[in-house]
C-alpha positions in Angstrom: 83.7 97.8 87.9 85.6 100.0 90.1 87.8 99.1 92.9 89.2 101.1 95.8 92.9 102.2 96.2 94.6 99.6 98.3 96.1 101.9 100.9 98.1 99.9 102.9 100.3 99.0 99.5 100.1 103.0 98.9 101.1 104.0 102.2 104.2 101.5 101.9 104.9 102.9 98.5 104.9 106.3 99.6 107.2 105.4 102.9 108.9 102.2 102.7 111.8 102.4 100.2 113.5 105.2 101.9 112.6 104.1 105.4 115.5 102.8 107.9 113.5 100.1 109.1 110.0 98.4 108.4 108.4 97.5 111.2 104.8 97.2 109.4 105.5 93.8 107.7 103.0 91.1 108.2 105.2 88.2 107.7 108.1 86.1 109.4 111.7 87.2 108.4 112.4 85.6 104.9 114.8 82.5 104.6 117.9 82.7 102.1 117.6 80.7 98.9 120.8 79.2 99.6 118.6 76.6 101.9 117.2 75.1 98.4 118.1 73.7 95.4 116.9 76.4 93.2 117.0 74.5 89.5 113.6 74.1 88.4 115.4 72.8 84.9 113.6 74.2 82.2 112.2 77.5 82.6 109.0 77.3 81.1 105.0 76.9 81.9 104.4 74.4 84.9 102.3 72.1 83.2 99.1 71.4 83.8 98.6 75.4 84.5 97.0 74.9 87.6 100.3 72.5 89.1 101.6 69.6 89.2 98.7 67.2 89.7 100.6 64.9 92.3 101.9 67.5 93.9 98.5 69.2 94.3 97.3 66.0 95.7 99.8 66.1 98.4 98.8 69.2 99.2 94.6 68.4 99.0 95.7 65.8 101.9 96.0 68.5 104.0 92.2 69.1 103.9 90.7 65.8 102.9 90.2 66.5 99.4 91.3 65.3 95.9 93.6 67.1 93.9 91.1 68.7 91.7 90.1 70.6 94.4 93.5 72.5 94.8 94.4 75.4 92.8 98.0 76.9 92.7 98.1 80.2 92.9 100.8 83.6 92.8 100.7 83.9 96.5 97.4 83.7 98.9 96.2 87.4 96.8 95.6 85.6 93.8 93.8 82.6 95.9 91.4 85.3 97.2 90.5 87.0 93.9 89.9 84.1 92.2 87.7 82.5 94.8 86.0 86.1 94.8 85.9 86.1 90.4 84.3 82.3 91.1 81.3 83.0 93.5 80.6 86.8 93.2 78.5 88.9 90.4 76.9 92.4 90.4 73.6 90.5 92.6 75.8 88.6 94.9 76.2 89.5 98.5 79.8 89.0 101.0 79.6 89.4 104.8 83.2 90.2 105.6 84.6 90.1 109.1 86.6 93.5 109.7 88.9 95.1 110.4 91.4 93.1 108.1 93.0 92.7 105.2 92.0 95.3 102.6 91.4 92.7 99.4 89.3 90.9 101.6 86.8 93.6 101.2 87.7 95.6 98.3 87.4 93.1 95.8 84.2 91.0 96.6 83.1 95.2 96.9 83.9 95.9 93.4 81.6 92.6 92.2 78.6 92.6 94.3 77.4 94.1 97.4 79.2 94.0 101.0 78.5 94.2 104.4 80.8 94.4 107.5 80.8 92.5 111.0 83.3 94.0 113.0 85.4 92.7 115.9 85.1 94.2 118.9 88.0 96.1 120.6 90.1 95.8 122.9 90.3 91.8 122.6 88.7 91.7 119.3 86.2 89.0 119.9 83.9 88.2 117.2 80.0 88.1 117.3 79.0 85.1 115.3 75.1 86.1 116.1 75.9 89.6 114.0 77.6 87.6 111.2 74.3 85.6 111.2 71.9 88.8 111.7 73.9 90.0 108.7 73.8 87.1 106.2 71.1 87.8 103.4 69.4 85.2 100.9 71.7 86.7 98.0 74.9 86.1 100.3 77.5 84.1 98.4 79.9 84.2 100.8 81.5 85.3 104.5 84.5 86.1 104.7 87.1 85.8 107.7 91.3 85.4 108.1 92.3 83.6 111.1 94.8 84.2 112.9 93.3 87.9 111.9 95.2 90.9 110.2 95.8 93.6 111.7 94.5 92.4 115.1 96.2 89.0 115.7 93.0 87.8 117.1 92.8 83.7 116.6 89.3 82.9 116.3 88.4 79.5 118.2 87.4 76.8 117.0 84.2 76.9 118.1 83.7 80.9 116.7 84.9 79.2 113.0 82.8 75.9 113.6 80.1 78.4 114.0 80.7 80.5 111.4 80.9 77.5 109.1 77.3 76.2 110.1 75.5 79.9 109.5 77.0 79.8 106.1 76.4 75.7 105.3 72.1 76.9 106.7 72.5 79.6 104.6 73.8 78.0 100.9 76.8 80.4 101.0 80.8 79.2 101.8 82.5 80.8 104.0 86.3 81.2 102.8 89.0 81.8 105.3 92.2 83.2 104.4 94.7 80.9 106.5 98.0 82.5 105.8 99.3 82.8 109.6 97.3 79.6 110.6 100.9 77.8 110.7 102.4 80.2 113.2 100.2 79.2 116.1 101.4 76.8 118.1 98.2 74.9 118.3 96.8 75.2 114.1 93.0 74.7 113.7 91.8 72.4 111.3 91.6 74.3 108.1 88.1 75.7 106.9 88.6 73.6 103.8 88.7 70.7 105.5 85.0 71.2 107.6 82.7 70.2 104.4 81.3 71.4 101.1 81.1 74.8 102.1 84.5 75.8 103.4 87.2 77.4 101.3 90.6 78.0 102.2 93.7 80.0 100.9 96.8 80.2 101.8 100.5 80.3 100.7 104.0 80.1 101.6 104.6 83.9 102.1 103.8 84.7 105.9 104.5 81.7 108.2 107.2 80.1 106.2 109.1 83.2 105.3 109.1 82.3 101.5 107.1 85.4 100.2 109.6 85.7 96.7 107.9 82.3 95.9 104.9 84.2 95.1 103.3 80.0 95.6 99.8 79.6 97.0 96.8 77.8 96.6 93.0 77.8 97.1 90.9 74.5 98.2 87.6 73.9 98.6 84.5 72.3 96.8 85.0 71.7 92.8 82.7 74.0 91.6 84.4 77.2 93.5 87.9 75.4 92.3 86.6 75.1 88.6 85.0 78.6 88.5 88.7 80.1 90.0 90.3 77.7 87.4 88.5 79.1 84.4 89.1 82.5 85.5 93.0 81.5 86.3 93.6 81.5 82.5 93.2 84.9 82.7 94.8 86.0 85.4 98.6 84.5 85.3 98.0 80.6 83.5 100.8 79.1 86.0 102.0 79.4 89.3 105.7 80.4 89.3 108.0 77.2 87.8 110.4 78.7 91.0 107.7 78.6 93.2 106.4 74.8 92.6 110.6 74.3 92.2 110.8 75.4 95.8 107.6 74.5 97.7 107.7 70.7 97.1 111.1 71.6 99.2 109.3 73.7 102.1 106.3 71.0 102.1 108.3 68.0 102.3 108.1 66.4 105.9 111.5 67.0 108.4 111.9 70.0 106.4 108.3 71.8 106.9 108.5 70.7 110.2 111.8 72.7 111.0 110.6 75.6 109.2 107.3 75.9 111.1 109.4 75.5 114.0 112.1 77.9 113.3 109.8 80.4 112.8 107.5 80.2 115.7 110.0 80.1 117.7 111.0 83.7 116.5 107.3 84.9 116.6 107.1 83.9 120.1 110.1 85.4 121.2 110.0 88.7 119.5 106.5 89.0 120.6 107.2 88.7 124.4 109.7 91.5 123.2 107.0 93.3 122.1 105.1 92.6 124.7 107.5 93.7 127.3 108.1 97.1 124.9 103.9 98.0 125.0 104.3 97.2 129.3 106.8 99.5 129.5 105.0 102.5 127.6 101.7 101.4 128.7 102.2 105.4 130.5 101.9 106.9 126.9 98.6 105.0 125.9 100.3 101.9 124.8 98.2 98.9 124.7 97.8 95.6 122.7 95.8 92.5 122.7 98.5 89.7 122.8 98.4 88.3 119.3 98.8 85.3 117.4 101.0 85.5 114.7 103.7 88.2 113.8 101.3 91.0 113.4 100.2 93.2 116.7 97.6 96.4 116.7 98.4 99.1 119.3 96.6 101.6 120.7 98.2 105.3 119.2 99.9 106.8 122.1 98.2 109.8 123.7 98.2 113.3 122.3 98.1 112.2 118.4 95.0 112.3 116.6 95.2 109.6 114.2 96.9 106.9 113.5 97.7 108.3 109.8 99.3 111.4 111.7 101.2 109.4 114.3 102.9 107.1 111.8 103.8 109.8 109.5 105.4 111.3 112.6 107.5 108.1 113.7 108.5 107.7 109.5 109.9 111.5 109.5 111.3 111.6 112.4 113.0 108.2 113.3 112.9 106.7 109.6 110.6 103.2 110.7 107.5 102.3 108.9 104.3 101.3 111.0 100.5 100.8 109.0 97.8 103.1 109.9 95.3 101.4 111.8 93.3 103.3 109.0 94.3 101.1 106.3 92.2 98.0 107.6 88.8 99.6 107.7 86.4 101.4 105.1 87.9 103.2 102.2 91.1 104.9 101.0 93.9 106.3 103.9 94.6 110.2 102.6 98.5 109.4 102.7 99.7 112.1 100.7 101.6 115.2 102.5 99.1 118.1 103.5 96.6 115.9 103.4 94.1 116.3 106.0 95.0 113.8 109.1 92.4 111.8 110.3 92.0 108.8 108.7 89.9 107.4 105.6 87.3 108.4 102.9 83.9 106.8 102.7 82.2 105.3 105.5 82.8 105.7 109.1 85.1 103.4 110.5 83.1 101.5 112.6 83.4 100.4 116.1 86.8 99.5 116.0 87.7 103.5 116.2 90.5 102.1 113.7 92.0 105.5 113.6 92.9 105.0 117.1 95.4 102.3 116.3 98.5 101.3 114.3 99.9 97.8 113.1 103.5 96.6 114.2 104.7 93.9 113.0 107.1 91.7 114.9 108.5 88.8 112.6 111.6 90.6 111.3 115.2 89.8 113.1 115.2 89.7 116.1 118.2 92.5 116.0 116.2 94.3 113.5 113.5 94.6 116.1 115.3 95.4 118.7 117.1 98.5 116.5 113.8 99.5 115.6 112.0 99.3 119.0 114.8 101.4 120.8 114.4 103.7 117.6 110.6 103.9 118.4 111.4 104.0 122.6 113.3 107.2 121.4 110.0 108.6 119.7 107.9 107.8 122.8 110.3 109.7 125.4 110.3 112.7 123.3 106.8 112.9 123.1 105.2 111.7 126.2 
């Protein structure tokens, strides 16, 4: 089994520790652990290994489902490779809607076979008649995240209801990673929720601003759960005794409730900041598709070749961190210095022109933002 590099990680590595500010991160600004009662009591194993069983039923509410059907997991990562571990082998088939997420790709890719529907630009609408053109007899499963990253794109609910049906006619699940699903104002039903073929992950890392939790879980029908169960022995035996500690806090009523809303209320207004910041350098090639969540994609301004070349650019010379649109397509990003600019090894990226692009991401401080925008402003006007 080989898997690819996962080149947005190696593209932070290389940049983000000596970078000013991070304007690449995919999640809401993190709260401050004095907001909880952080005494698990006894530090060792959570017990059963896959959590609490009533608190896993709490959580299996959410979706309609008993608590055997919830798996805790180290963050929404380890949600997706185990769901992957339980329905993929060397014959088995993935349709994965792109651009997105690297894992999302990489990992069903290093099990079975893979094929990509992409979204088209500049809106990036999704085709459901290409995800059904696509879908194979051998296909275990297809593969979407909604709200999407990098695009921000919130498929309807009629594009997932859809999806849903051409993997239900055609025996396969279709999983959805649902990480940003609590920033929109207006949440879809989650995909675990539609019926025996929908599987969903998620955790508390992007829309409640918990990411040093490391706590997610995966849903969906018992024999995905039991296959990602088995293969969670493995992998890390328990969730985090913190994490559990800590999300029955975050989960619990009043308190979700004002999390959700603290934090969309910062996603909305920093993105209207955002938006007003893409308006006003829409001169230099600026241009977005007005996303949900905290992550945007914009168009590279003009006279850069690349989106690996323009961020290396902004990092040098004004110390921010943005993502390569490159990083959300086919293969590895060349992120090394003298590499050659222009974007990833392997296939072609695809209609997307993903080397056209770059990923900012909005849910830091609002003050943070702001230093970092006027940072970026700076870069713009020199290089108009």
């Amino acid at each position: 089994m080989e898997i690819a590099p996962f080149s947005l990680e190696r593209w932070f590595g290389q940049y983000e520790h000596d970078a000013d500010i991070m304007l690449a991160e995919s999640g809401i600004r993190s709260l401050d652990a004095s907001e909880f009662d952080t005494d698990p009591g006894e530090l060792g194993y959570v017990i059963p290994t896959d959590g609490d069983p009533d608190f896993r039923a709490d959580v299996a509410e959410r979706y309609d489902r008993a608590a055997d059907e919830v798996l805790f997991t180290c963050g929404t990562q380890e949600a997706n490779l185990l769901a992957f571990l339980s329905r993929m082998d060397e014959d088995a088939h993935a349709v994965v809607v792109t651009p997105t997420y690297q894992s999302l790709s990489a990992v069903p890719e290093a099990f079975g076979d893979v094929s990509r529907v992409w979204l088209e630009p500049p809106d990036w609408r999704l085709d459901t008649e290409k995800v059904k053109e696509t879908i194979r007899p051998e296909t275990a499963v297809v593969v979407v995240n909604n709200p999407n990253n990098p695009t921000g794109r919130y498929h309807s609910k009629a594009v997932i209801e859809s999806l849903y049906e051409i993997a239900a006619d055609n025996d396969a699940y279709l999983l959805c990673d649902e990480v940003y699903r609590l920033l929109a104002d207006e949440p879809l039903p989650p995909v675990a929720s539609m019926g025996d073929h929908g599987i969903s992950t998620t955790s508390l890392t992007k829309a409640y601003g918990l990411a040093g939790l490391r706590f997610g879980w995966l849903c969906g029908p018992s024999e995905v759960v039991d296959g990602a169960r088995r293969w969670k022995d493995y992998t890390t035996i328990s969730p985090s005794i913190f994490g559990q500690h800590v999300a029955r806090q975050a989960l619990d009523g009043e308190r979700e409730r004002e999390i959700l809303a603290r934090n969309r209320d910062l996603a909305a207004r920093n993105r209207e900041r955002v938006s007003e910041f893409v308006a006003a350098h829409e001169g230099d090639g600026l241009s977005w598709a007005e996303p949900v969540g905290v992550n945007g994609f914009l168009s590279i301004p003009d006279g850069f070749d690349s989106g690996t070349s323009f961020c290396r650019r902004v990092v040098k010379e004004e110390s921010i961190v943005l993502a390569p649109g490159e990083c959300f397509g086919v293969g590895s990003v060349a992120i090394t210095e003298g590499a050659t600019d222009g974007g990833t090894t392997g296939e072609p990226s695809g209609p997307g022109s993903l080397e056209k692009y770059f990923r900012l991401g909005f849910g830091l401080p609002a003050d943070d933002l702001e230093a970092g925008l006027s940072r970026f402003g700076d870069f713009l006007d020199r290089h108009a």
